[in-house]
N, C-alpha and C positions, 0 to 999 in steps of 0.2 A: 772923231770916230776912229778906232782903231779897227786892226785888220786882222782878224785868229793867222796866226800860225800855219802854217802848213807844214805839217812833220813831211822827213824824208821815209819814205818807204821801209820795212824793214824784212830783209828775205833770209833762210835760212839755205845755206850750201847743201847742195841733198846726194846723196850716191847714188848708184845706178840704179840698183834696189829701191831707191822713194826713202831710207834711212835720212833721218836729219840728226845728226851728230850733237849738234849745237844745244839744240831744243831737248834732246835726250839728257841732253846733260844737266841744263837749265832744270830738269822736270828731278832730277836725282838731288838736287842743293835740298837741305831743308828751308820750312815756307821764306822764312826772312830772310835768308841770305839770296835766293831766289828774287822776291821784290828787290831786293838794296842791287842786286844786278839788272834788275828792269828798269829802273831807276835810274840807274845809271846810262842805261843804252837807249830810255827815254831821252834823254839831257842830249844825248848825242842825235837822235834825231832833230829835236825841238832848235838847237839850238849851234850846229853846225854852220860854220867849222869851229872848233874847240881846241883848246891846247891843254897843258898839263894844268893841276896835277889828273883831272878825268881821263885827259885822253892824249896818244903819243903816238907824232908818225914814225915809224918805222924802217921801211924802206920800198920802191919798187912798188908805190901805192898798196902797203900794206898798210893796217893802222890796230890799234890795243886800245882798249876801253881798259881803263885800271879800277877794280871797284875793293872795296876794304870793308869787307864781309864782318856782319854782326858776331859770327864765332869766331871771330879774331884770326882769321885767316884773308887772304889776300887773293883774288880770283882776277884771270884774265880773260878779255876775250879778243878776238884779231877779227878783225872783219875790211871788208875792200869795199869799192863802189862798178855799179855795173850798169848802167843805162837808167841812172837818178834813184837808183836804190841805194842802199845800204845792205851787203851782203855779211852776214855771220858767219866766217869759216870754221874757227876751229875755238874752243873754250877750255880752261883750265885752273886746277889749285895752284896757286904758285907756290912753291915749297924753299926754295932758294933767292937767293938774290938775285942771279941771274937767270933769265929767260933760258929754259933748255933747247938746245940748240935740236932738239928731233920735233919738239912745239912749234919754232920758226920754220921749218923743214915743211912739215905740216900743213902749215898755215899758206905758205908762199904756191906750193901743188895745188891746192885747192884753187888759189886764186889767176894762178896760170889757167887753170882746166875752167873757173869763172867766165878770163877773160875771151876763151876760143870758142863759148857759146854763139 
């Protein structure tokens, strides 16, 4: 007998306002490239911890979900861990080869401001 799974939680970073960034953004992808990023941040529940090519530690307990979007573009998302969740800070097209340094910026604030809940 096997034993399901048990996903890790999945939370969205939210502003002072009740805004959730993440999810707003998630809800602006068209349908497919939207699921291939569920999908992906499925896999990272279901099946953590993970390494490349899904998924990249970063730094300072930050972590990227890498997904490779059906319109042939390339999407990130950063998210941290907070008391057995899995938090979603900050989501993004990636346009460059390199991570922009105001995305990392971004992403690390949130997860500061995460961890002093």
């Amino acid at each position: 007998m096997t034993e399901a799974l048990e996903p890790i939680p999945l939370r969205f970073w939210r502003t002072l306002a009740g805004r959730e960034p993440v999810r707003e953004w998630l809800n602006e992808l068209p349908l497919d490239d939207r699921r291939a990023v569920g999908r992906d941040m499925m896999k990272v529940q279901f099946g953590w911890p993970m390494g490349l090519p899904l998924c990249r530690a970063l730094s300072g307990g930050l972590w990227e979900v890498r997904s490779s979007l059906p319109s042939k573009r390339e999407a990130r998302v950063f998210f941290g861990f907070h008391e057995g969740a899995l938090i979603a800070l900050h989501a993004f097209i990636k346009k460059t080869q390199r991570t922009p340094a105001g995305e990392l910026t971004l992403a690390r604030q949130r997860l500061k401001e995460v961890a002093s809940w």
